[in-house]
C-alpha positions as CSV (number, residue, x, y, z in Angstrom):
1,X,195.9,111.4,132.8
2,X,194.3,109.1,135.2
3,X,195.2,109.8,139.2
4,X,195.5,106.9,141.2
5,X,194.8,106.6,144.6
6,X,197.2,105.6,147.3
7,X,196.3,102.3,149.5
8,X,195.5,104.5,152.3
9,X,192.9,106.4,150.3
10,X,191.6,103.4,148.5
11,X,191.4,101.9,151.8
12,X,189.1,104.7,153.3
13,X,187.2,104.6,150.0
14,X,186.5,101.0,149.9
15,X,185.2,101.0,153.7
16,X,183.0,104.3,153.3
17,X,181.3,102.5,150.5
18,X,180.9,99.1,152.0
19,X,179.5,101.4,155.1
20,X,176.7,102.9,152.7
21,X,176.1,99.6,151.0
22,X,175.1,97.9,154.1
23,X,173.3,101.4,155.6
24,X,171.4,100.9,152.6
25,X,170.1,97.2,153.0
26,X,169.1,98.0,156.4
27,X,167.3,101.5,155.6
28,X,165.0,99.2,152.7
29,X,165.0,96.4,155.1
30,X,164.0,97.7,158.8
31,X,163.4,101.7,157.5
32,X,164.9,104.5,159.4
33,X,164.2,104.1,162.7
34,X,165.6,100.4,162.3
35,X,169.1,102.2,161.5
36,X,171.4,102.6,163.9
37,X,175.0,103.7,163.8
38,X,175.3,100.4,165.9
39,X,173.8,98.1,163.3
40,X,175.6,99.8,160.8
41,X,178.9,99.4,162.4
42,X,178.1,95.5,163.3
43,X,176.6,94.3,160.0
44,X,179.7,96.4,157.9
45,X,181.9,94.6,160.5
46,X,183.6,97.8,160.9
47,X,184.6,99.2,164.5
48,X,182.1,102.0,166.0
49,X,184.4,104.7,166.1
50,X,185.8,103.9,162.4
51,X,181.8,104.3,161.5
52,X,182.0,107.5,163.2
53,X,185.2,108.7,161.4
54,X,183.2,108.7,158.1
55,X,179.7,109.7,159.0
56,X,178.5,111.7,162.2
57,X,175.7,110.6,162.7
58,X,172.8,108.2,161.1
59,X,170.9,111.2,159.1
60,X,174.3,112.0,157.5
61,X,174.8,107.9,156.2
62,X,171.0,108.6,154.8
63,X,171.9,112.2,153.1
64,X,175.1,110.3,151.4
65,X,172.5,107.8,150.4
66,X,170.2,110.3,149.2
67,X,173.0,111.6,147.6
68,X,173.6,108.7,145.3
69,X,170.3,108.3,144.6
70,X,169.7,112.0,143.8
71,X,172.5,111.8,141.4
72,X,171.4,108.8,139.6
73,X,167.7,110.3,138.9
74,X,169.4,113.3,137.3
75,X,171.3,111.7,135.2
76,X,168.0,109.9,133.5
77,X,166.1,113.2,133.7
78,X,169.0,114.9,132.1
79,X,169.4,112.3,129.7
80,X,165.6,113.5,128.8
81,X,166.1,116.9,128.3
82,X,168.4,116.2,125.7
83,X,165.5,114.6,123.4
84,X,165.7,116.7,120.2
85,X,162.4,117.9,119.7
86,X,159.8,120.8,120.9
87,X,160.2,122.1,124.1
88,X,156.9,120.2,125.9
89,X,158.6,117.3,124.4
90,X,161.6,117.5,126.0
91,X,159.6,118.1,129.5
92,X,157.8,115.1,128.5
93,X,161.6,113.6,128.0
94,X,162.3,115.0,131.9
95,X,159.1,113.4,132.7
96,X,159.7,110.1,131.2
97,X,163.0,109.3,133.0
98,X,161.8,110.6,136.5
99,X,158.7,107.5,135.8
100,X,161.5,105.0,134.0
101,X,163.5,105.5,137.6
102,X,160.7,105.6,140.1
103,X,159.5,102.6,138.4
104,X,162.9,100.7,137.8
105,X,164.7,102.1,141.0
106,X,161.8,102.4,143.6
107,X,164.3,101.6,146.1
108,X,166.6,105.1,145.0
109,X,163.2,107.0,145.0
110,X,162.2,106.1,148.5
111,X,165.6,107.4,150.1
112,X,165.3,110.6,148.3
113,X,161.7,110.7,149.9
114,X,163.4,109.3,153.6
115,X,166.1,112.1,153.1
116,X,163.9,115.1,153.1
117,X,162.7,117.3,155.7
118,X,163.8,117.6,159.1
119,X,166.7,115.1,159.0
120,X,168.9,117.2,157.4
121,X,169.5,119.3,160.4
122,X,171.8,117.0,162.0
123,X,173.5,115.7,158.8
124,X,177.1,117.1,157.8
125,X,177.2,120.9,156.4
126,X,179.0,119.6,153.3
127,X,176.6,116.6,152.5
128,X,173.9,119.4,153.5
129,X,174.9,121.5,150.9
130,X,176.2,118.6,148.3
131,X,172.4,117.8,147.8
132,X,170.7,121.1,147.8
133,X,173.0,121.9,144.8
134,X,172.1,118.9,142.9
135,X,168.5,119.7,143.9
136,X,168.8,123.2,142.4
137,X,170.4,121.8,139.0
138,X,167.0,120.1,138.9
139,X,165.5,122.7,139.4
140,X,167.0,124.4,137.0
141,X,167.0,121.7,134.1
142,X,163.0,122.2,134.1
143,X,163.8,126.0,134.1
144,X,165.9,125.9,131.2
145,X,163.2,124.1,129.5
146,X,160.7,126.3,129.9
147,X,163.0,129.3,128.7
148,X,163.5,128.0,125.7
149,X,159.7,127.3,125.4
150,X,159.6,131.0,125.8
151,X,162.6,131.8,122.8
152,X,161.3,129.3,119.9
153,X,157.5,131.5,120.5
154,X,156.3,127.7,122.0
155,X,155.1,129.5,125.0
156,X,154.2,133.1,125.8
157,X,154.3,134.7,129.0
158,X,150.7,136.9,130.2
159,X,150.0,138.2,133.1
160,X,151.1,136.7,136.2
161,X,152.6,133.8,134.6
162,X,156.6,133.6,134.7
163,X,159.1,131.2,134.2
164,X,159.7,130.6,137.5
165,X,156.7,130.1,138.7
166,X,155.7,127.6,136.3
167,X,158.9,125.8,137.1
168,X,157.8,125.7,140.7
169,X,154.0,124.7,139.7
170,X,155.4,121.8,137.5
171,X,158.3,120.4,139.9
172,X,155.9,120.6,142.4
173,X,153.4,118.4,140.4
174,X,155.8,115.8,139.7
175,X,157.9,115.6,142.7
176,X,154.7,115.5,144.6
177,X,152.5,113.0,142.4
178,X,155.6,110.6,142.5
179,X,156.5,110.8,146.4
180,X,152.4,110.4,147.2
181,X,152.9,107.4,144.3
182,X,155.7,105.8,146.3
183,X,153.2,105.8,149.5
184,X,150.3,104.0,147.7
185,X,148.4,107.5,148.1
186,X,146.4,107.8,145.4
187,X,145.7,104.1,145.3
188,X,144.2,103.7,148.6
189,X,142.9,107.1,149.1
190,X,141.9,108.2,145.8
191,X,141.1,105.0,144.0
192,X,143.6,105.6,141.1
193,X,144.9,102.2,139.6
194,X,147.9,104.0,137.6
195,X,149.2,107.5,139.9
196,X,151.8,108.3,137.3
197,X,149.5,108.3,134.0
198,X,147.3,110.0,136.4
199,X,150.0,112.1,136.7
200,X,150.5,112.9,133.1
201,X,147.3,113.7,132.5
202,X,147.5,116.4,135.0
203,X,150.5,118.1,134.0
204,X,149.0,118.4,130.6
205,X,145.8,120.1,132.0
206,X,148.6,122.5,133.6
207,X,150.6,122.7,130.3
208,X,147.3,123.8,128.4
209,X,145.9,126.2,130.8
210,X,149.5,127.7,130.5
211,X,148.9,127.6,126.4
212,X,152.2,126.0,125.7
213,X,152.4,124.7,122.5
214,X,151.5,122.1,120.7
215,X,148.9,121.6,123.1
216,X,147.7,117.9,123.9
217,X,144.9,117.1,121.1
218,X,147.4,119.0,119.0
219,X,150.2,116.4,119.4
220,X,151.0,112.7,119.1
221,X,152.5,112.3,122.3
222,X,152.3,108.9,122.4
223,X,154.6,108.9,119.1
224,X,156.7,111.3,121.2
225,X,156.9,109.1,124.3
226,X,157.9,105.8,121.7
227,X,160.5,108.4,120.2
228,X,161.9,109.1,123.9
229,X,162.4,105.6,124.8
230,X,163.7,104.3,121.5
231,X,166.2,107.0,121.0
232,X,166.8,107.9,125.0
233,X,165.8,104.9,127.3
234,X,166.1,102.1,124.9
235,X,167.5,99.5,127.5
236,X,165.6,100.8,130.4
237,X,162.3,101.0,128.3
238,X,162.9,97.2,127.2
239,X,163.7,96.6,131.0
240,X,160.4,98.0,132.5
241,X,157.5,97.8,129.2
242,X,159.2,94.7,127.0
243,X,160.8,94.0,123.8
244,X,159.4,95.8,121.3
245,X,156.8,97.8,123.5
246,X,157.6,101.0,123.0
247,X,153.8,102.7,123.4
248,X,155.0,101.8,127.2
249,X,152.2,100.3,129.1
250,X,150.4,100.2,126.2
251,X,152.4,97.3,124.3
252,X,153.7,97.3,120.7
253,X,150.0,99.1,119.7
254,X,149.6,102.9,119.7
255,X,146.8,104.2,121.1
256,X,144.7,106.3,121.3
257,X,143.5,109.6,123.3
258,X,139.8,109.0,122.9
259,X,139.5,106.8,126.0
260,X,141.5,109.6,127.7
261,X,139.6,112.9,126.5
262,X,136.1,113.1,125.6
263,X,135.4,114.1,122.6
264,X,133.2,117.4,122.2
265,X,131.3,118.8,119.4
């Protein structure tokens, strides 16, 4: 049964999202020290104190952005997990969908960067608390992953090594290598022409050195990665790499590792 709203909520509705929509524009436009409740409230055309009504403050409009954005990059990385194959291959899935929406929706992955750190002290407890849950389901989407790495014998567990600590080592690697992608990092520091194949590379030194299985000269992962975006991100795979080029960057050819990995005797 479908609930419809009243006019008065629909109303409220309707002008919270037009607030956010033109937050938005001006956060990309002028960043966050060029947003004001002030602007906000003059570009939305809505009165100060209405602004106010909805959002406390200029950090909360950014967390309800952040917000939106947070949820949209979990729904592609989600959409990853589900790949049906071996567990790295479904990380790789994860992996896939956090590039596909960096990549495709740069603009979502810069306010998730914007929204992080200190500016959450002044934001609403409920918006607070509203994005450190859907930051923990993240968290624990790679978690899951990993555990059933561990059940099907993929991956065995010595020593130091747990599951949660390779979820945090492996988060961390990605969340990281993308936010210090989005700031032109490794480019200009590091010389890197491509962060996020840099990126790949490096979680499958960390993947090996863990011994989770099928290690990388053990796999076609470039057969996996044209299995994830024909079967997962068909339209968004089309979008970014072009009809037919499901190798990704790579074009319609496969290739292969050789130019990656030196071979040894």
């Amino acid at each position: 049964m479908i609930r419809r709203l009243a006019p008065r909520q629909r109303e409220i509705r309707e002008r919270e999202a037009l607030i956010l929509d033109t937050a938005r524009g001006v956060l990309l436009k002028d960043g966050y020290y060029g947003l004001t409740m002030g602007r906000i409230a003059d570009e939305s055309r809505c009165p100060k104190g209405t602004t106010y009504q909805h959002f406390s403050c200029k950090e909360d409009v950014v967390l309800a952005l952040a917000l939106q954005s947070h949820q949209r990059r979990f729904q592609m990385m989600s959409r990853g997990a589900a790949f049906q194959g071996k567990s790295r291959e479904r990380l790789a899935g994860v992996g896939e969908g956090v590039g596909l929406f960096t990549r495709l929706h740069r603009e979502d992955a810069e306010i998730i960067h914007v929204a992080s750190g200190s500016i959450r002290e002044k934001a609403a407890r409920q918006r607070v608390e509203a994005v450190l849950r859907l930051e923990r389901e993240v968290v624990d989407l790679v978690r899951g992953i990993l555990l059933d790495a561990v059940s099907r014998e993929e991956l065995a567990l010595e020593g130091f090594v747990t599951v949660e600590r390779m979820t945090f080592a492996f988060w961390s690697l990605i969340d990281g290598g993308v936010t210090l992608s989005l700031e032109g990092v490794p480019e200009h520091v590091l010389g890197s022409k491509n962060a996020l194949h840099d990126l790949w590379l490096a979680y499958n030194v960390l993947a090996d050195g863990y011994g989770w299985r099928p290690l990388f000269r053990e796999w076609d992962w470039e057969e996996t990665f044209a299995q994830v975006r024909r079967s997962v991100f068909p339209k968004e795979a089309q979008e970014l790499y072009g009809e037919g080029a499901w190798y990704g960057d790579a074009g319609k050819v496969h290739p292969r590792y050789t130019h990656y990995w030196p071979e040894t005797s």
